[in-house]
C-alpha positions in Angstrom: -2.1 -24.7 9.9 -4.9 -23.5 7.4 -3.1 -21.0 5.8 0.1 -22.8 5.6 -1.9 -25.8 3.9 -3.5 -23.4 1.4 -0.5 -21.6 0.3 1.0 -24.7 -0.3 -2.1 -25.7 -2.4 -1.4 -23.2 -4.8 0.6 -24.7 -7.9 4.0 -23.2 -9.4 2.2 -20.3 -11.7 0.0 -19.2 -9.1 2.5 -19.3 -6.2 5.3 -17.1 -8.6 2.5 -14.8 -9.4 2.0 -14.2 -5.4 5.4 -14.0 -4.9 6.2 -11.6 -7.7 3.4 -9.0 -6.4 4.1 -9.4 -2.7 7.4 -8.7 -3.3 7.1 -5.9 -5.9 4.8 -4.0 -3.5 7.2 -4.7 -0.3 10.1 -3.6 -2.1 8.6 -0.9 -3.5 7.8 0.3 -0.1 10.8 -0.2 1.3 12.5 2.6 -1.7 9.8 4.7 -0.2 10.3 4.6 3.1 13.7 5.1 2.9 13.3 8.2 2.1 11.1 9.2 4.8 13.7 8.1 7.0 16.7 10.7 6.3 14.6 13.5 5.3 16.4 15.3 8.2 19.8 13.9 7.2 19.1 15.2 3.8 18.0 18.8 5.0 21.1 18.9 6.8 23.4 18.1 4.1 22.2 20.3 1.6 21.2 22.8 4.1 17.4 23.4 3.6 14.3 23.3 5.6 13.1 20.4 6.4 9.6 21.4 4.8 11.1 22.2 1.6 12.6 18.3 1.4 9.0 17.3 3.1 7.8 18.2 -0.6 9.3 15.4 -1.6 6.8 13.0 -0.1 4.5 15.1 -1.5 5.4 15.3 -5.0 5.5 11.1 -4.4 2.1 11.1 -3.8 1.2 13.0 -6.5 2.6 11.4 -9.6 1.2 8.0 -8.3 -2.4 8.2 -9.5 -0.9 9.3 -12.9 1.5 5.9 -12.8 -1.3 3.7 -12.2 -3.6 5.2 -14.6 -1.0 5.2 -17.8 0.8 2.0 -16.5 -2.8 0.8 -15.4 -3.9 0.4 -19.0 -0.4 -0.7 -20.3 -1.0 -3.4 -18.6 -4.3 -4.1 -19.6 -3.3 -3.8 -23.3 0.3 -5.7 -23.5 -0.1 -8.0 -19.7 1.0 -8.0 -16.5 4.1 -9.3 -16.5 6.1 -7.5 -19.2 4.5 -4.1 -17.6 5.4 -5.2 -13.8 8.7 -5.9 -15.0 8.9 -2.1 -16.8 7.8 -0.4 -13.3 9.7 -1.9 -11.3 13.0 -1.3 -13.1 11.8 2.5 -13.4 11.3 2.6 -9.4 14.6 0.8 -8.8 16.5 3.3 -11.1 14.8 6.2 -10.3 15.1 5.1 -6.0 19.0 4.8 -7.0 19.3 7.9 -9.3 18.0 10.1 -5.7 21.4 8.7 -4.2 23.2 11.0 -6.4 21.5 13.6 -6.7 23.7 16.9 -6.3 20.9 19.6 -5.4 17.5 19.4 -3.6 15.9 20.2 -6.7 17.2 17.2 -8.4 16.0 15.0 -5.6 12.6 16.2 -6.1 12.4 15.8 -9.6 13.8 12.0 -9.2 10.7 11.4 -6.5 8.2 12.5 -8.4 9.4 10.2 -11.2 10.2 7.6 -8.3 5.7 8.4 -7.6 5.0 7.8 -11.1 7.0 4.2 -11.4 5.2 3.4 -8.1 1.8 4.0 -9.1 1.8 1.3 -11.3 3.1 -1.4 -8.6 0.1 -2.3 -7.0 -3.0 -2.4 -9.2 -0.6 -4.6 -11.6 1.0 -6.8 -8.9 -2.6 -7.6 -7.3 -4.4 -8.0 -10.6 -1.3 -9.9 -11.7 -2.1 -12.2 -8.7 -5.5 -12.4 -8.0 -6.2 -13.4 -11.6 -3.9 -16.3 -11.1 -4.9 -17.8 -8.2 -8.1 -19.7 -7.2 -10.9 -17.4 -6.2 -11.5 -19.4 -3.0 -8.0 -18.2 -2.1 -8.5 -14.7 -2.9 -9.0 -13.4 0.6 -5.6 -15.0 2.0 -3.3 -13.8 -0.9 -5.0 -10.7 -0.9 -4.4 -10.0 3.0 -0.7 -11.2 3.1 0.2 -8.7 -0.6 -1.1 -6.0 0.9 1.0 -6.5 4.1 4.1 -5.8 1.7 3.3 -2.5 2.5 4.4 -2.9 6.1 7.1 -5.2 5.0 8.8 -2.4 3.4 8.5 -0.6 5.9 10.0 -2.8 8.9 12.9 -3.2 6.3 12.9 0.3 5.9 13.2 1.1 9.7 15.8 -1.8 10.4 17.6 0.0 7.2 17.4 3.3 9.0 19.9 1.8 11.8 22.8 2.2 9.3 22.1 5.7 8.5 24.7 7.4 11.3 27.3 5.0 10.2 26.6 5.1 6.3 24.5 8.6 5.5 21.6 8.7 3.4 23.2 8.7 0.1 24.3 5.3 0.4 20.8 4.2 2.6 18.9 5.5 -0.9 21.5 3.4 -3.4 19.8 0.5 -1.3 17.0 1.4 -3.7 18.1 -0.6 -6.7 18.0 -3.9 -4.8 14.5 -4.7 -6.3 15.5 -4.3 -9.7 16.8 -8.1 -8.8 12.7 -9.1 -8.5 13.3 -8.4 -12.3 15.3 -11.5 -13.2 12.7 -13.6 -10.5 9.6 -12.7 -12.9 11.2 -13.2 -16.5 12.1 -16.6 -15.2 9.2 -18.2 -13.0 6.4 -16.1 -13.6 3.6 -16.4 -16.3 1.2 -14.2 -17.7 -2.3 -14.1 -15.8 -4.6 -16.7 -17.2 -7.7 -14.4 -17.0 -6.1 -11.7 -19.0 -4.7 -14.1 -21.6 -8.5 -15.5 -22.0 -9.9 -12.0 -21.9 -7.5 -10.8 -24.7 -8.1 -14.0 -26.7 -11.7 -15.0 -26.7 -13.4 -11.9 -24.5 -14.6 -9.0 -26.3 -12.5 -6.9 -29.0 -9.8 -4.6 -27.7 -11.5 -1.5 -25.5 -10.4 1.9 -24.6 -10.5 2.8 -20.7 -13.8 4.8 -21.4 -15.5 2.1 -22.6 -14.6 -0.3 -20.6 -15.7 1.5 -17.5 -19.0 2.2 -19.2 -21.8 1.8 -16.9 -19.3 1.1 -13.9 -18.1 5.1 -13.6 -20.7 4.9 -10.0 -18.4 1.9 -8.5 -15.7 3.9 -9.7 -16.3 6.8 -7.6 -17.3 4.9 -4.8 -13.8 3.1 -5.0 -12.2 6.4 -4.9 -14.0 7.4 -1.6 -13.7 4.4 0.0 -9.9 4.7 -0.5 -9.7 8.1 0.5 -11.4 6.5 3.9 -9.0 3.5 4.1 -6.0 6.0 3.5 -7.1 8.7 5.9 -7.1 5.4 8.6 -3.5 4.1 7.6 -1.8 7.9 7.1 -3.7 9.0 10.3 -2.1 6.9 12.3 1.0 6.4 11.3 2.5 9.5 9.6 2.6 11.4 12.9 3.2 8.9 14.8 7.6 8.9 14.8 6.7 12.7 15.2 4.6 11.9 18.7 7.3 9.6 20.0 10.3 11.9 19.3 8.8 15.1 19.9 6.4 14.7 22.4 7.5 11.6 23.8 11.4 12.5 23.5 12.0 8.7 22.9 15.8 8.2 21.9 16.0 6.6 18.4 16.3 2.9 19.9 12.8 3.3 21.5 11.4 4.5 18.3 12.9 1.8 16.1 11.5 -0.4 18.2 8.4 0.3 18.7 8.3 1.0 14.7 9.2 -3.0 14.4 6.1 -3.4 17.1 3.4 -1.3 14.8 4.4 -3.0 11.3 4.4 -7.0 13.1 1.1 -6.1 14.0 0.4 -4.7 10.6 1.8 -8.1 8.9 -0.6 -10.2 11.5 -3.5 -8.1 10.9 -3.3 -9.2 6.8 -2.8 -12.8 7.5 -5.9 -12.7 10.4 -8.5 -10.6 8.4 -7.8 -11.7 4.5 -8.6 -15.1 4.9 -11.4 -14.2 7.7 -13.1 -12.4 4.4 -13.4 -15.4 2.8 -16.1 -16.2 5.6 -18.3 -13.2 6.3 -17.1 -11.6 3.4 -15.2 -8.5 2.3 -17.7 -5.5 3.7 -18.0 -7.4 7.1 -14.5 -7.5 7.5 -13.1 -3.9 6.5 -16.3 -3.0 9.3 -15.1 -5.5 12.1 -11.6 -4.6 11.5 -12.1 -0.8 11.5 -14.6 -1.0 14.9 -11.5 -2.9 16.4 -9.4 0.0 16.6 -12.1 2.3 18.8 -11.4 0.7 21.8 -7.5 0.4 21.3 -7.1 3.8 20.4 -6.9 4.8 24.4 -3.7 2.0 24.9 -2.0 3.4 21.4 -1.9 6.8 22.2 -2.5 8.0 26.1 -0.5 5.2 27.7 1.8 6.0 30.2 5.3 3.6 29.1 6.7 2.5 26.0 5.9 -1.3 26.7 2.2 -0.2 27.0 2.5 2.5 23.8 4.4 -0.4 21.9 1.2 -3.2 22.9 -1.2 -0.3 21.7 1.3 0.2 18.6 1.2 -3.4 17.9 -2.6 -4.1 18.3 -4.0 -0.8 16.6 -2.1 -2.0 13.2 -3.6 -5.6 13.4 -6.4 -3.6 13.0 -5.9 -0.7 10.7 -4.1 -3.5 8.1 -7.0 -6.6 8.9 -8.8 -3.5 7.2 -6.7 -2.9 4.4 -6.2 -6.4 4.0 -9.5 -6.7 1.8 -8.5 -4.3 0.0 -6.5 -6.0 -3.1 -9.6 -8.7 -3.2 -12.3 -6.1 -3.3 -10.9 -4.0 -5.6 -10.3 -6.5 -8.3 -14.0 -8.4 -7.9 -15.5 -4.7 -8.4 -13.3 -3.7 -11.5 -15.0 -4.2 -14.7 -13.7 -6.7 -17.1 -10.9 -5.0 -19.5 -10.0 -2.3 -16.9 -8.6 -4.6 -14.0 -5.1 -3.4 -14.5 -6.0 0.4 -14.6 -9.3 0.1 -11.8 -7.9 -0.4 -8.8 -4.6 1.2 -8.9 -6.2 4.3 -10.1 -8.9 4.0 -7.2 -6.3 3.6 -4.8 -4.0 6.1 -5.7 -6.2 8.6 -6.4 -7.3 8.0 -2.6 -4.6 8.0 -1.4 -3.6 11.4 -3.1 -6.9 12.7 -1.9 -5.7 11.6 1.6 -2.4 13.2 1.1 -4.3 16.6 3.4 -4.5 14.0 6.7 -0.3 15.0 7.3 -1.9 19.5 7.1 -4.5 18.6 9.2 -2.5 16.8 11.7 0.0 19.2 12.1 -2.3 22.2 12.0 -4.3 20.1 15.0 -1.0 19.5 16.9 0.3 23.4 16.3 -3.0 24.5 18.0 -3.2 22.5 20.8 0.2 22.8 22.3 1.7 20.3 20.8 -0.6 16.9 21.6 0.2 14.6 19.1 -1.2 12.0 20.9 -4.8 13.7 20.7 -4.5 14.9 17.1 -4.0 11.1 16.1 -6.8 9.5 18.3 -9.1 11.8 16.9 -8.7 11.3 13.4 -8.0 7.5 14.0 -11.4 7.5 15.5 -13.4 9.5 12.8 -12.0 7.8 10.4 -12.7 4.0 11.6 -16.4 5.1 12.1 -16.1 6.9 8.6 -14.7 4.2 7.0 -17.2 1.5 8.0 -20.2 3.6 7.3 -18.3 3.8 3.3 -17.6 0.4 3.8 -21.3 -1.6 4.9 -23.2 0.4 2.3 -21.3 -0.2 -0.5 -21.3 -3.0 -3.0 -20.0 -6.0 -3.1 -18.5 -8.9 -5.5 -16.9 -11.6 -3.4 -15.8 -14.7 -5.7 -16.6 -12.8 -8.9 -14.9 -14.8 -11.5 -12.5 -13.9 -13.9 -11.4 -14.9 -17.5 -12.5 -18.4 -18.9 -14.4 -18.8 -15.5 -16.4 -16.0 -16.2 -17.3 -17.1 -19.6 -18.5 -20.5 -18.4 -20.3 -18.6 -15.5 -22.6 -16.5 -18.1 -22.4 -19.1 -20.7 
């Protein structure tokens, strides 16, 4: 198998590197979605409404852009590693610290410190990566890191099967598992080539202003085009447990499993469109990816059965993630030199907190319609894709841009 063959390619460095990030972000997202997962439980125990612990999503989401911004440049200044290693110990103790926590307010406080360690995860891990390995690879490592996501996620859910037997205190103590990634990276993995060129040879040391000098257009395009690609992944998924239990009245074995369905497809769609990229390239393939999901939107949210919802499930994340799948690649080829740590973590975050509304307007939809779920979340899936490939075909470009001591040879 081709991908198989090129994984195996890789050498020691560059395969620890891809390890380290894959499993930073999937572990990451596995603290998160733990959460997500007893907010009811947690309501109940400290008797609250369930939108005042919903805040706690929210106040997630808000701290993140702030993470990856400060821990962003950290890790331009002092490496990826060493600063990888900080944030995830600070998600890892903060995920734990929640288990404990003896009022609501306390638990909010810990996620919004839990948002702020999380920021940093991604733009490090994928620069931390990406840097490392060949460019020709680019498009395969970045499709299967960003598939972490839903890796966390599906360990999340199979988590959640615990929770009557355990409760959520003990479900969120679960959190401090990826502090163990800790001891992985300060033995196996080495600092990014390209930044250790960069900081050696490259220009002298720049502040974040500067270094985006002359690049603040592709920086706001990089913020809209995440806000697109976060409205398409939120917009169909963070109703969608809602939809099944509410206005499908699925018992919580159907929705498990058709949770498991959605994220396999979300895995497959990284490993089918990352390394497609490297072919037509990365603006072809967020387009084809996206224009995939019109005509499955139909079988994912109007069909009749759960075998037919869980086929939709399954095939509308395939596309949705062959989308985001690009999305660790592109960022890092349209970063600027000296701001690759803070540039697309700070694009993406930002994004995503701009896309933090898609929940309101969901809900407000569903509220005045009766209760359709189903129609709320094919319409926004569906603006959205066409949205998001509009963004997407008209935007730049930099596929196989290199980095470090290749780029100096390049413009030498």
């Amino acid at each position: 198998m081709v991908i198989v063959d090129e994984l195996r390619a890789l050498n020691g460095p560059q395969r620890a590197a891809f390890v380290a990030a894959l499993l930073g972000w999937a572990l990451d997202a596995f603290d998160y979605f733990l959460l997500v997962f007893v907010l009811s439980a947690i309501a109940k125990d400290f008797h609250a409404d369930i939108g005042a612990v919903n805040s706690a999503i929210f106040l997630t989401l808000i701290a993140r852009p702030f993470g990856a911004l400060v821990f962003g440049r950290l890790a331009d200044r002092y490496g990826r590693r060493p600063i990888l290693m900080l944030v995830v110990a600070l998600y890892s103790v903060m995920a734990l610290a929640s288990a404990f926590s003896p009022t609501l307010m306390f638990l909010l406080v810990l996620r919004t410190l839990f948002g702020f360690a999380m920021g940093g995860v991604w733009g490090i891990g994928a620069s931390l990566a990406l840097e490392t390995v060949p460019a020709k690879s680019r498009g395969l490592i970045s499709g299967i890191l960003q598939e972490g996501y839903p890796m966390g996620y599906l360990l999340a859910a199979i988590a959640n099967l615990f929770l009557p037997a355990v409760g959520w205190r003990v479900l969120l103590a679960l959190g401090v598992l990826p502090a163990l990634l800790i001891l992985y990276i300060q033995r196996s993995v080495q600092e990014s080539p390209a930044w250790t060129y960069e900081r050696t040879h490259a220009a002298p040391r720049r502040g974040l202003f500067h270094a985006l000098k002359g690049h603040w257009g592709v920086l706001a395009y990089a913020v809209v085009l995440m806000t697109c690609f976060n409205f398409f992944s939120h917009g169909t998924q963070d109703l969608y447990l809602q939809f099944l239990q509410r206005q499908r009245h699925y018992p919580a074995s159907i929705v498990t499993a058709l949770t498991i369905c959605l994220n396999v497809g979300a895995i497959l769609g990284g490993v089918i469109f990352g390394p497609l990229s490297e072919r037509i390239g990365r603006r072809r393939t967020i387009v084809l990816a996206a224009l995939l999901s019109l005509p499955i939107i139909p079988l994912w949210a109007f069909s009749p059965s759960p075998w037919l919802l869980a086929a939709g499930a399954f095939l509308i994340q395939i596309a949705v993630q062959g989308a985001w799948a690009v999305v660790p690649a592109h960022l890092n080829e349209l970063s600027p030199q000296g701001a690759r740590g803070a540039f697309p973590g700070f694009a993406y975050q930002l994004g995503n907190l701009f896309a933090a509304v898609n929940v309101t307007i969901q809900t407000g939809f569903v509220k005045s319609h009766h209760g359709n779920y189903a129609l709320a979340l094919a319409l926004v899936c569906g603006v959205v894709a066409v949205a998001l490939s509009l963004v997407a075909w008209f935007g730049p470009e930099a596929k196989g841009k290199a980095f470090g001591e290749a780029a100096a040879k390049t413009s030498a």
